[in-house]
DSSP file (Angstrom, degrees, kcal/mol; ACC not computed):
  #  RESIDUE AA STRUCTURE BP1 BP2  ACC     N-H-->O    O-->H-N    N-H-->O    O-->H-N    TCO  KAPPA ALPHA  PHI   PSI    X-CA   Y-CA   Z-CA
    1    1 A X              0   0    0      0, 0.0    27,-0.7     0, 0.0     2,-0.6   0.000 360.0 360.0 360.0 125.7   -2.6    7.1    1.1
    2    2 A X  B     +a   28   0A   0     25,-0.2     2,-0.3    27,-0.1    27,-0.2  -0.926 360.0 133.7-107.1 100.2   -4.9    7.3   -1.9
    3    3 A X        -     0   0    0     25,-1.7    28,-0.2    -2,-0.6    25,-0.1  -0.995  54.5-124.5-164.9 156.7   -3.2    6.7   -5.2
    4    4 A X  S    S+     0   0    0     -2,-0.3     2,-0.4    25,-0.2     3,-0.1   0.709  93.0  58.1 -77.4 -15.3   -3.6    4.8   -8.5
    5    5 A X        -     0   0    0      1,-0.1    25,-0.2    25,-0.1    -2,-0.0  -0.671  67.4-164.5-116.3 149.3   -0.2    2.5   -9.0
    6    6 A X  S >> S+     0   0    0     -2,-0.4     4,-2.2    23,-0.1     3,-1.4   0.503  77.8  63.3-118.0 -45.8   -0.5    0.7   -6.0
    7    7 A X  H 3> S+     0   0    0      1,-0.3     4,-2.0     2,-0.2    -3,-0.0   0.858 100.5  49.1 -44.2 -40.4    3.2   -0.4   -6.4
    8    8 A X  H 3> S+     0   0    0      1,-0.2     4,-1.9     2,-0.2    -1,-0.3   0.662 107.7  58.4 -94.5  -3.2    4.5    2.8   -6.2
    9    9 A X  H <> S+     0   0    0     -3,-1.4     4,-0.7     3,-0.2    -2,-0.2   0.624 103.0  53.7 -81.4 -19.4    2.2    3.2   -2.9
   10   10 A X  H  < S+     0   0    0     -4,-2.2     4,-0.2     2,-0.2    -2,-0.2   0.898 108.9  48.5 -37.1 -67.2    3.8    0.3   -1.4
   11   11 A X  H  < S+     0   0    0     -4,-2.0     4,-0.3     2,-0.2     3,-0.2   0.770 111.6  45.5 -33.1 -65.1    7.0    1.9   -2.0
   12   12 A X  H  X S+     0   0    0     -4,-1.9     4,-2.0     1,-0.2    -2,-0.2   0.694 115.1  51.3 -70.3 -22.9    5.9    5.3   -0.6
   13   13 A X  H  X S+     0   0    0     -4,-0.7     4,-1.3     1,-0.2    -1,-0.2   0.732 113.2  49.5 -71.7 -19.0    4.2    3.4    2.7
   14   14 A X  H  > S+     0   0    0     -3,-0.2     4,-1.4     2,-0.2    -1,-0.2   0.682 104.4  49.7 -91.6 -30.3    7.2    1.8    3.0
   15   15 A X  H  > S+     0   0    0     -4,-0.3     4,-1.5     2,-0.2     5,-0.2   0.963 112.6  50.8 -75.8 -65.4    9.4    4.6    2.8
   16   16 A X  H  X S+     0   0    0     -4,-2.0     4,-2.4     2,-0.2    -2,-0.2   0.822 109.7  51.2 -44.6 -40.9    7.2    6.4    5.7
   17   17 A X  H  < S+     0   0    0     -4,-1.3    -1,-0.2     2,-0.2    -2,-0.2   0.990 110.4  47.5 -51.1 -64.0    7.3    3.5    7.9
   18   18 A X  H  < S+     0   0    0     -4,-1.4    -2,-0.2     1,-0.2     3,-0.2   0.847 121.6  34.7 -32.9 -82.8   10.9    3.4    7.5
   19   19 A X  H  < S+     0   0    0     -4,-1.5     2,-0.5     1,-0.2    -2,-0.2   0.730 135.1  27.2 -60.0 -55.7   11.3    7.4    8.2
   20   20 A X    ><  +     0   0    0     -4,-2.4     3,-1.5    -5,-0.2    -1,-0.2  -0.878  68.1 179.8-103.0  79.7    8.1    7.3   10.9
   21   21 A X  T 3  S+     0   0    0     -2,-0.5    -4,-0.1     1,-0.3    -1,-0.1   0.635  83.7  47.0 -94.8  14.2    7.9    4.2   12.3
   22   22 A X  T 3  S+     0   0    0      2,-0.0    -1,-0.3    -5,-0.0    -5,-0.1   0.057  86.9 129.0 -85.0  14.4    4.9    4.8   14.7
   23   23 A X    <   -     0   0    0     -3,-1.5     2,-0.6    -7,-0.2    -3,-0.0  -0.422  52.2-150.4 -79.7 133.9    3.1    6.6   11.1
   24   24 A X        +     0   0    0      2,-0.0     2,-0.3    -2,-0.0    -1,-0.1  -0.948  27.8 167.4-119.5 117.0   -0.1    4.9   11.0
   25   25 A X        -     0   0    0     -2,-0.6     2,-0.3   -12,-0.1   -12,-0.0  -0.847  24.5-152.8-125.3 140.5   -1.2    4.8    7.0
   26   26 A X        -     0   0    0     -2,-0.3     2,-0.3     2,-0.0    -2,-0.0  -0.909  11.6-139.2-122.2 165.7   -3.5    3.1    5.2
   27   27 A X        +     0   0    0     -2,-0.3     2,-0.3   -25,-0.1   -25,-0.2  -0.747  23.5 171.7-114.8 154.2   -3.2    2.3    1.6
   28   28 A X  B     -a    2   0A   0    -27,-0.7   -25,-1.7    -2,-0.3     2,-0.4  -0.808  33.8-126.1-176.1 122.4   -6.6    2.7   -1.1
   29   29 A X        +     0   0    0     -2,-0.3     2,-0.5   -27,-0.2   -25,-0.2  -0.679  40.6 172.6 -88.8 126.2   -6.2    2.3   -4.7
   30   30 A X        -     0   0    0     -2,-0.4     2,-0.5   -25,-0.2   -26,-0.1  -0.968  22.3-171.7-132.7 117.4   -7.6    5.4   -6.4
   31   31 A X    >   -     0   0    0     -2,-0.5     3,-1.7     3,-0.3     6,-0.4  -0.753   4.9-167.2-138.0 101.3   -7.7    6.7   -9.7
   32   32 A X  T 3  S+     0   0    0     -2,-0.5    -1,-0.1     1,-0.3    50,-0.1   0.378  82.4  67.1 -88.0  31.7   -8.9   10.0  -10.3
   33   33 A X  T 3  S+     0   0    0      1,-0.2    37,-0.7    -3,-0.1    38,-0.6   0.285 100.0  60.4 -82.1  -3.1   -9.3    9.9  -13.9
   34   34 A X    X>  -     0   0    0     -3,-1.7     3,-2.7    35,-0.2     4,-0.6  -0.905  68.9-159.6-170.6  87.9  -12.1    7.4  -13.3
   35   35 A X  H 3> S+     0   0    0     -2,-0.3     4,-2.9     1,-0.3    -1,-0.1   0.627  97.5  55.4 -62.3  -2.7  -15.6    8.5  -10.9
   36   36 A X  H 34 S+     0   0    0      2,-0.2     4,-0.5     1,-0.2    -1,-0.3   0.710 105.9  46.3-107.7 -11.5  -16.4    5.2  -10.3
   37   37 A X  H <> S+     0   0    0     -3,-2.7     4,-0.8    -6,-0.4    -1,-0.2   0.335 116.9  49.2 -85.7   9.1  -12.8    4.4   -8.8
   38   38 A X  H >X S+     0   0    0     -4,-0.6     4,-2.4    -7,-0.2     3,-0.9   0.770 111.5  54.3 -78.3 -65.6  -13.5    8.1   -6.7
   39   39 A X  H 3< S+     0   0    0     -4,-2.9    -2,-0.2     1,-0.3    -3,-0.2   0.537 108.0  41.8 -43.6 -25.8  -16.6    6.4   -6.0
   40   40 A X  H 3> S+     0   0    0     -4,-0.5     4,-0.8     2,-0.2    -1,-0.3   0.509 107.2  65.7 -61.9 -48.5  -15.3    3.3   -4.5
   41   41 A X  H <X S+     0   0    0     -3,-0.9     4,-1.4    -4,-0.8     3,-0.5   0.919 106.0  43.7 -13.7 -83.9  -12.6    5.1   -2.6
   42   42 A X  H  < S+     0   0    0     -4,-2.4    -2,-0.2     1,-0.2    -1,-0.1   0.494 102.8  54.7 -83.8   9.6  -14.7    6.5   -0.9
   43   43 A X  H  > S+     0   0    0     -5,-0.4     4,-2.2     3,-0.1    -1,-0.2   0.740 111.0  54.3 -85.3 -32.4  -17.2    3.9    0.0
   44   44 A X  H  < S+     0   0    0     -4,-0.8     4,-0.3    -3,-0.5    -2,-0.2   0.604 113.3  44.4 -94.1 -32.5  -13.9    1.7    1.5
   45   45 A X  T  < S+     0   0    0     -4,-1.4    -1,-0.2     2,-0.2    -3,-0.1   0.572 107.0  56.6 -97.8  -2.6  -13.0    4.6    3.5
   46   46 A X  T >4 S+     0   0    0     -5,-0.2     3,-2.6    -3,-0.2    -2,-0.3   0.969 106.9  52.5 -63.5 -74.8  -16.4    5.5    4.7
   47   47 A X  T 3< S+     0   0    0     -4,-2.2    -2,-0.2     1,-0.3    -3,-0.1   0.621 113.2  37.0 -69.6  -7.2  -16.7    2.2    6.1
   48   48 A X  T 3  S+     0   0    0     -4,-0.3    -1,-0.3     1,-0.2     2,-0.2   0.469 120.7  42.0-118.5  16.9  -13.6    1.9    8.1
   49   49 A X    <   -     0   0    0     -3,-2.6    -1,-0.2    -4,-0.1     3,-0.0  -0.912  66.6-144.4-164.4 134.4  -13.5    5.3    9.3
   50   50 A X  S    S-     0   0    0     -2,-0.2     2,-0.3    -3,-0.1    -4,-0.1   0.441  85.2  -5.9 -88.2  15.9  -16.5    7.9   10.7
   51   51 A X  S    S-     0   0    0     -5,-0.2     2,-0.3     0, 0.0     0, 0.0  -0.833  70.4-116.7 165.7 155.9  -15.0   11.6    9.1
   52   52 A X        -     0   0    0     -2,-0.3     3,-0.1     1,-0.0    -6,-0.0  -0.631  23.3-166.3 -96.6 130.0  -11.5   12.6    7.2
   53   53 A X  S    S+     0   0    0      1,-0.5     2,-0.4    -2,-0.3    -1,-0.0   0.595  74.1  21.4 -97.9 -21.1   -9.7   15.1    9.5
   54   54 A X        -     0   0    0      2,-0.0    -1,-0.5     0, 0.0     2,-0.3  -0.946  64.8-169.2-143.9 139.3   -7.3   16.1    6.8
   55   55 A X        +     0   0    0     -2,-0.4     2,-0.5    -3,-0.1    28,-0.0  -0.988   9.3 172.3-105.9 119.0   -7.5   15.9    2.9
   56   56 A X        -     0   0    0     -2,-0.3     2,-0.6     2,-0.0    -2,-0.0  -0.955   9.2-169.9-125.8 122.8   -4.5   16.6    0.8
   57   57 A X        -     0   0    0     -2,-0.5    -2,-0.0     2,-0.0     2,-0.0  -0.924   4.2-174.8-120.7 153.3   -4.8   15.9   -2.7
   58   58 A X        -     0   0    0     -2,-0.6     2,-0.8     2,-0.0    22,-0.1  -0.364   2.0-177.3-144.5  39.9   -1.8   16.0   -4.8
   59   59 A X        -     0   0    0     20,-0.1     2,-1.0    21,-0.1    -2,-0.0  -0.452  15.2-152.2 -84.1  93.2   -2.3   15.6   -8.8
   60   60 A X        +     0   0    0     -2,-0.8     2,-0.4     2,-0.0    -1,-0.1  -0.489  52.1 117.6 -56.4  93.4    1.3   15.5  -11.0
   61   61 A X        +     0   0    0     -2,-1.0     2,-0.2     3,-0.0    -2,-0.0  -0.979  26.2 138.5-157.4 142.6    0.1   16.8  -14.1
   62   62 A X        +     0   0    0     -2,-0.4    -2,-0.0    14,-0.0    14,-0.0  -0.665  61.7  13.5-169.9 130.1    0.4   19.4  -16.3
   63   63 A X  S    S+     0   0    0     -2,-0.2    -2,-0.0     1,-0.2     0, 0.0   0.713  78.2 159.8  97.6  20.2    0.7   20.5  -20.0
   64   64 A X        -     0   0    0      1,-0.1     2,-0.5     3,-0.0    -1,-0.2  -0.307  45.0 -97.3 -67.7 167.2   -0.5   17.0  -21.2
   65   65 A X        -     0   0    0      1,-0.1    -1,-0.1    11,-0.0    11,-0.0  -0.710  56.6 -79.6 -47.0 114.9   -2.1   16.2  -24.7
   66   66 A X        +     0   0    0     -2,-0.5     2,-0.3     1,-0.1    -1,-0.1   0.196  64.0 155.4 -31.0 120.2   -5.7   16.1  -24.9
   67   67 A X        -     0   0    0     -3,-0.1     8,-3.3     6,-0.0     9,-0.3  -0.962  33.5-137.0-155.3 152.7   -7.0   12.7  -23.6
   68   68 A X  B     -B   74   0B   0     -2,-0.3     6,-0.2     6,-0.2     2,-0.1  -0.793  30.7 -99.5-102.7 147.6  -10.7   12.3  -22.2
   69   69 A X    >   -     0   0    0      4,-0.9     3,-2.3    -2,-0.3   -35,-0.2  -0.197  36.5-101.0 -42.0 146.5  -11.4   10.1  -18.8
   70   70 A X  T 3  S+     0   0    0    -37,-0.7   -36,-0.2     1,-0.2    -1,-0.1   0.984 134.2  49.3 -42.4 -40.9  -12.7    6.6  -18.7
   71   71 A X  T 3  S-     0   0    0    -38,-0.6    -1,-0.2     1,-0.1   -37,-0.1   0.465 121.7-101.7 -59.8  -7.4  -16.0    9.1  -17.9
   72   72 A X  S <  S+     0   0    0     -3,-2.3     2,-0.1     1,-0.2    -2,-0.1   0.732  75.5 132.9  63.3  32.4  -15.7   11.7  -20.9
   73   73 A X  S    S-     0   0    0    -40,-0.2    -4,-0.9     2,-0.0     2,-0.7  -0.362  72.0 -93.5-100.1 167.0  -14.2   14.7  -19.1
   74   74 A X  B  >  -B   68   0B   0     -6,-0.2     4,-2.2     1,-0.2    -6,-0.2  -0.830  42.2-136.3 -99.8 114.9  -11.4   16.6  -20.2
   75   75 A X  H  > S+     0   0    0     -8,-3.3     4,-5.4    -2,-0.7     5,-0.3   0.742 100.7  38.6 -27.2 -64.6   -8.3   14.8  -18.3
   76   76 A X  H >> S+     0   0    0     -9,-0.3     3,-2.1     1,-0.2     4,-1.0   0.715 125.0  52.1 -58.7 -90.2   -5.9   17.8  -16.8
   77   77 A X  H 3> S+     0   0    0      1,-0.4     4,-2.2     2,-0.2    -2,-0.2   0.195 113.4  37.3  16.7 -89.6   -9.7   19.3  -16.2
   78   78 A X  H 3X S+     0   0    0     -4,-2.2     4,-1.3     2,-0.2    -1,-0.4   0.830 117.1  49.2 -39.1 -62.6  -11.1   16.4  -14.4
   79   79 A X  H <X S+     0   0    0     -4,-5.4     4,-0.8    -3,-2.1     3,-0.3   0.939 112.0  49.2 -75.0 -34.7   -8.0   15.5  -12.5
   80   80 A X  H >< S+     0   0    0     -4,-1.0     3,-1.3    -5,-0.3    -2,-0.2   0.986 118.7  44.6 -52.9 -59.3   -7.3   19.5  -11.0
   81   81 A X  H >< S+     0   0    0     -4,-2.2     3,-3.6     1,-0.3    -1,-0.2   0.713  82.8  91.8 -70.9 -15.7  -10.7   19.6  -10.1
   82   82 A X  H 3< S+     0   0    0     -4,-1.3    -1,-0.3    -3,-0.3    -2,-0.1   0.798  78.8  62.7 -33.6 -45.3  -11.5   16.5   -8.5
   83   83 A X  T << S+     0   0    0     -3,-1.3     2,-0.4    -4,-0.8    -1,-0.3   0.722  91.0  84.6 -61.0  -9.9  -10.8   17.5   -5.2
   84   84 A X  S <  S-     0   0    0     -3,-3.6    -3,-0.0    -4,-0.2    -4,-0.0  -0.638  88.7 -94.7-103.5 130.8  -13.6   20.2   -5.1
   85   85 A X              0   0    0     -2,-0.4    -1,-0.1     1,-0.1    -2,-0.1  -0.291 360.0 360.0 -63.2 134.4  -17.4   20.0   -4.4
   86   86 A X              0   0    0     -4,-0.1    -1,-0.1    -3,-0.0    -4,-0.0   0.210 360.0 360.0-102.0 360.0  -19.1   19.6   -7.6
């Protein structure tokens, strides 16, 4: 589970444990407003695992006020697309 609040990924691992409790999840702090926490991501899941079988990416956002990334991208912009090869 890939997500930027780490608390509230606690929460949701916790919740799946609860609901699944053979679920095997891992937790990875990600924030995709910010490539160098993409980048980081995915060096930390490279190393403890040899290929992704599934991706789901999941971005709540919509209809915000213009605000740029720690990078200079245009936010809603940057975060829809993130999932996609650039």
């Amino acid at each position: 589970m890939a997500a930027r609040d780490q608390a509230k990924a606690r929460a949701a691992h916790a919740d799946v444990i609860d609901t699944v409790p053979g679920a095997s999840l891992e937790l990875v702090e990600l924030d995709l407003g910010s490539l160098a926490s993409v980048r980081a991501a995915a060096g930390m899941i490279l190393e403890r695992h040899p290929r992704i079988d599934i991706l789901v990416n999941n971005v709540g956002l919509m209809g915000i006020p213009r605000r740029e990334t720690e990078d200079g991208f245009e936010m809603q912009s940057a975060l829809t697309t993130s999932g996609t090869s650039r």
